[in-house]
Each structure stands twice: as C-alpha cells, then as structure tokens.
C-alpha positions in Angstrom: 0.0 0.0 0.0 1.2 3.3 -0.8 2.1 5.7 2.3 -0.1 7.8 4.2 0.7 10.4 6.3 -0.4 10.8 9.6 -2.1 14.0 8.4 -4.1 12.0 6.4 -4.8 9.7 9.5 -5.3 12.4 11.4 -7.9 13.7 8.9 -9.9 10.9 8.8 -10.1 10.9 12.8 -11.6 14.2 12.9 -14.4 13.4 10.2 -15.4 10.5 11.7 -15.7 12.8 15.3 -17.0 15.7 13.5 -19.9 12.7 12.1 -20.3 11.7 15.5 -19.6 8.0 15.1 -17.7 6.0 17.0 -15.5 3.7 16.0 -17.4 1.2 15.9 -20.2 2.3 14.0 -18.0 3.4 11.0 -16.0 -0.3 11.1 -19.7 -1.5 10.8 -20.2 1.2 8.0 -17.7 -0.5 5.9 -17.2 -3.7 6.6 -13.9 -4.1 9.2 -13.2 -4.3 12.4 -12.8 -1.7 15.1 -9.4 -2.3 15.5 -8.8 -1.4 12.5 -10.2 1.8 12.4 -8.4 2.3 15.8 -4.9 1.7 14.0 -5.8 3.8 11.3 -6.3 7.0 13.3 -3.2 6.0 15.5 -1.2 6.5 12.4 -0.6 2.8 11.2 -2.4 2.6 8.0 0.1 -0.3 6.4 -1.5 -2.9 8.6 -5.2 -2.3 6.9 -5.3 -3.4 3.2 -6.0 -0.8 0.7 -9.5 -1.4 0.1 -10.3 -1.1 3.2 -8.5 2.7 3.8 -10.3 3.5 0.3 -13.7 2.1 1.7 -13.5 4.5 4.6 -11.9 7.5 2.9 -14.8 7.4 0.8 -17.2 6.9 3.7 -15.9 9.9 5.5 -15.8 12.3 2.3 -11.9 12.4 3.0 -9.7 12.6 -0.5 -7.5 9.7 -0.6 -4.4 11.4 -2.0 -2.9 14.6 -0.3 -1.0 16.7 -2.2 2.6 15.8 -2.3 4.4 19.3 -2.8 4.5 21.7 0.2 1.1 23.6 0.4 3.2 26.8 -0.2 4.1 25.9 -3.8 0.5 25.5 -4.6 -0.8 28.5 -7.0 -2.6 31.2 -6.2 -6.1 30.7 -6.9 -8.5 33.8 -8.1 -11.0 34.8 -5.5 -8.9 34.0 -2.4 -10.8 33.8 0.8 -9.7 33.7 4.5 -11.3 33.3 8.0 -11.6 35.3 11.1 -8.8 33.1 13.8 -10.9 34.5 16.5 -12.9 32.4 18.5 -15.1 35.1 19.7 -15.8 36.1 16.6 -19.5 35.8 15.4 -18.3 34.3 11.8 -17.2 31.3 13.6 -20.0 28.7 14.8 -18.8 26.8 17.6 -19.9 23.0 17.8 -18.3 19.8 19.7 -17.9 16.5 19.1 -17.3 14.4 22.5 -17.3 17.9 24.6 -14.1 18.8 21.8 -14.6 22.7 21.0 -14.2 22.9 17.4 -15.7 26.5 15.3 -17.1 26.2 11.6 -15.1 29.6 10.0 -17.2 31.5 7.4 -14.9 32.7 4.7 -14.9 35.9 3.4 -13.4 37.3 0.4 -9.6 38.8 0.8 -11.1 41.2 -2.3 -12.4 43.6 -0.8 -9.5 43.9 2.7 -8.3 41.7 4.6 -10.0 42.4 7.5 -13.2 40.4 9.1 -16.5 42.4 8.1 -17.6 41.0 11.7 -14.9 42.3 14.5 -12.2 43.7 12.0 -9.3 40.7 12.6 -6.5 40.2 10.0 -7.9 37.3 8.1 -6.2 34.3 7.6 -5.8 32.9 4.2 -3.4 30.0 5.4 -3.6 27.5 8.0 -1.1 28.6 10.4 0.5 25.3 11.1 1.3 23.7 7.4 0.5 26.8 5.3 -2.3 25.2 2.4 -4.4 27.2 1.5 -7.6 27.7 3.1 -11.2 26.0 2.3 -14.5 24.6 3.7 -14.2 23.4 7.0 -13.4 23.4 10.8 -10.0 22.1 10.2 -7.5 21.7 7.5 -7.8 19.0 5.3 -4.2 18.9 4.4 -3.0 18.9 8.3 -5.9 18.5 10.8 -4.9 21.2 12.5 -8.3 23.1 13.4 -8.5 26.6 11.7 -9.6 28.3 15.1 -8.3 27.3 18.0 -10.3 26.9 21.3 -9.5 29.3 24.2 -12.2 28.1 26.9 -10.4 27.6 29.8 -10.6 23.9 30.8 -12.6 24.1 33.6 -15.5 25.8 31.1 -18.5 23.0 29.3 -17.4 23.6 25.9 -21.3 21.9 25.3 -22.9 24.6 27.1 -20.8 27.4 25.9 -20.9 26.3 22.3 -25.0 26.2 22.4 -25.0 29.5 24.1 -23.2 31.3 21.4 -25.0 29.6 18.9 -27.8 31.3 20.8 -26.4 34.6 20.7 -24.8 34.5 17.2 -28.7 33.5 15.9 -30.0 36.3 18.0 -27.4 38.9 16.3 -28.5 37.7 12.5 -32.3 38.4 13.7 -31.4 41.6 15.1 -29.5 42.5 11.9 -32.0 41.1 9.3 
C-alpha cells in the first residue's frame, strides 16, 4: 500500500468525530473491524489493506491522495478567501464532538480587505500550522490542525458554551436582518 501520512490519519479521525460515530459504527459502515479503524487513526495505515483505507476514505468524504508538494508551492487561486482566527468572533459557529470545542469559519473574500467584516481581525488565508491554503471546513484538510483554536479555559462546558453562542450568534443575524 502506498504511504499515508499521519495528516491524512489524522484527517480521517476528525471526520469521523465531527460525524459523530464512534469507531465502531464506521468499522460496521464499511465492513472491518474496530481495531482497524483504531490503527488507522493511531497512524498505522500499512496494517489495513487498501481497500479497506479507500472504503472508509470514501465513507468519511476524506480525498484519498494529499497533495505531495508543500502547500506553499500550490498556486494562487482567483477569488482568495480567509477566515476570522478569533474564536469570539461571530463568523465562527462553535460545535463539539465528545465535549471537543471545534468552530465552523465562514470565509470571506480577501477582495475587498483583509480584515473580518464582523470584529475587523486580519484574516487568515493560510492555515497557520502547514501553510495550504484555506477552504471549507473546521479544520484543514491537508494537516488537521483546526483553523480556530479553542480558548475556553478547561474548567469551562465547551457543550454549554458552544449552544450558548449559537444562541447569541442567531439572536445577532435576527437583530440584523
């Protein structure tokens, strides 16, 4: 089997979370056993044939092949977008998976500033940890690293703090509609 990195292991462990199925419902899903699943997301893939990583790639909606160049060297593509990095920030909708914090950026458009139209932050238009360029999602799907990173203290219910700002960033779009 050819190698995968761990950012792709990674990757596929956080889409499984974010679909809110265990482990044992995805093996289940496609047709393997837990353990394999569990070695997957530890970051041995060789043990698990290649069907099998394909099978649950496609389950998860997770591209099999990450690019092999450094995300820098990727062109420039027209319309660039970036995200707000601030948690507080209403563009970013908190959620968890397993009481994990995790924010769902909305991207904006780097054409017209590159500021946030919401709380005026620099946008980001990179992930900060590998560098590719920025898409859909909480986190990036050439890394894992999440786009926004949680700043709860630990002692705070990211559950009940996530639903509460989801409260208050729906009561802001009625107030402003």
């Amino acid at each position: 089997m050819a190698h995968l990195s761990a950012a792709f292991c990674k990757q596929l462990a956080f889409a499984r979370r974010s679909k809110g199925l265990t482990q044992s419902a995805l093996a289940q899903a496609v047709g393997c056993k837990q353990s394999a699943i569990s070695m997957l997301e530890s970051g041995q893939p060789e043990k698990l044939a290649q069907e099998t990583v394909e099978k649950l790639a496609k389950q998860l909606g997770v591209p099999l092949e990450i690019p092999a160049e450094p995300p820098s060297a990727l062109p420039a593509v027209s319309g660039v977008q970036g995200y707000c990095p601030r948690a507080e920030c209403p563009s970013n909708v908190p959620y968890t998976v397993q009481n994990e914090l995790f924010f769902w950026p909305r991207l904006q458009s780097l054409a017209q500033g590159n500021r946030c139209v919401f709380c005026g932050e620099l946008l980001e238009s990179k992930c900060s940890h590998c560098g590719a360029p920025v898409g859909e999602g909480a986190c990036c799907p050439a890394c894992g690293t999440p786009r926004v990173a949680n700043t709860l203290p630990p002692e705070v219910s990211a559950e009940a703090w996530a639903s509460a700002r989801r409260r208050d960033i729906a009561e802001m779009k009625t107030l402003l509609s």
